[in-house]
C-alpha positions, 0 to 999 in steps of 0.5 A, a space after each residue: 500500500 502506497 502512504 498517503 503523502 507519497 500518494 498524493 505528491 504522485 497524483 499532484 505530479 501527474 495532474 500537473 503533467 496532464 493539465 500541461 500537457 494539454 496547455 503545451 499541445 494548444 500552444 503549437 509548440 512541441 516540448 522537448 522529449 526529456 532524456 530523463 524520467 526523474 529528477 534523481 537521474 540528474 547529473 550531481 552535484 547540482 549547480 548553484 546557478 544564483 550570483 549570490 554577490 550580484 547587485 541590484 544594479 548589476 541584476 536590472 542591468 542583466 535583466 536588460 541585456 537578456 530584455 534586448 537581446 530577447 526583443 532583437 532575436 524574437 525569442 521571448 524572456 525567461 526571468 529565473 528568480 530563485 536561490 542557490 540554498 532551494 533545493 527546487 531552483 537547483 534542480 530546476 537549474 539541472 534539468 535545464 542544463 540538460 542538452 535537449 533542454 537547453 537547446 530547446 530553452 535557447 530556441 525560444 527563450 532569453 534566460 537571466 537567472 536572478 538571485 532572490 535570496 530569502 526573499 530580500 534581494 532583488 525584489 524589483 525584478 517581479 515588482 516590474 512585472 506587477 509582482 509586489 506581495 511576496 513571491 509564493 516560492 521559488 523557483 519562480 518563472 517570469 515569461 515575458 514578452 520582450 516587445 510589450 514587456 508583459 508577462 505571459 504567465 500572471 498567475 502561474 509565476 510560482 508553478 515550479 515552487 515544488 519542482 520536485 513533485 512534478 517530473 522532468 518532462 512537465 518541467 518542458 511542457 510548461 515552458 513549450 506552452 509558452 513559446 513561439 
């Protein structure tokens, strides 16, 4: 017999991949078919992708950069808000390194990774995007539309705040159900 917590983190991931699964199909985008069935087959030990020293002028300078490049390609912005000390933002950082994850994530995405510490650093990054209560957790996703600077997914900013409950293949159906 299953216990209930195990039981409902499998029902909670595989609802999670169902209802993205069918948000990635309207979207016309293929996912990336992931090379890996869970998260404990990433390659260890997992990176600290945070700058953790990066100033906030530093940070809204390489939230431009990744803006312009993201406007001049057509690619849309992925804002990686997160902290080397989640556990979620590092397999979050994993499973994108992974080569069919990367490549897909380069094809249609600009991505800036961002430290939010513990919640105190860098805070004006989602306050641009109308984020100004506390982030529900991290990781947390902004996917921007570099031409109008809105974020596509209002609502949805926090989806893979509990990263490890979901696998890694709804991890890239999420994100192909924003891309173009």
């Amino acid at each position: 017999m299953t216990p209930r917590p195990a039981l409902i983190a499998a029902l909670a991931a595989l609802t999670l991949g169902a209802l993205n699964l069918g948000a990635a199909a309207q979207a016309g985008v293929p996912a990336p078919k992931v090379s890996i069935s869970d998260y404990a087959q990433l390659k260890t030990p997992l990176p600290y992708p945070y700058d953790e020293a990066a100033t906030p002028e530093a940070t809204d300078a390489a939230v431009a950069k990744a803006k312009a490049q993201a406007k001049k390609s057509g690619k849309l912005l992925l804002i990686d808000l997160g902290g080397n000390w989640c556990g979620d933002c590092r397999v979050l950082a994993g499973t994108l390194d992974l080569p069919e994850m990367h490549k897909f994530v380069d094809k249609h995405y600009v991505e800036v990774i961002v430290d939010v510490g513990r919640f105190n650093k860098n805070l004006q990054v989602p306050a641009h995007y109308g984020i100004t209560e506390r982030l529900e957790g991290v990781p947390s996703l902004l996917l921007v539309d570099p031409k109008t600077d809105k974020l596509l997914n209002a609502g949805n900013v926090s989806h893979l705040a509990d990263a490890r409950h979901m696998t890694p293949q709804s991890l890239a159906d999420y994100l192909a159900q924003y891309a173009k």
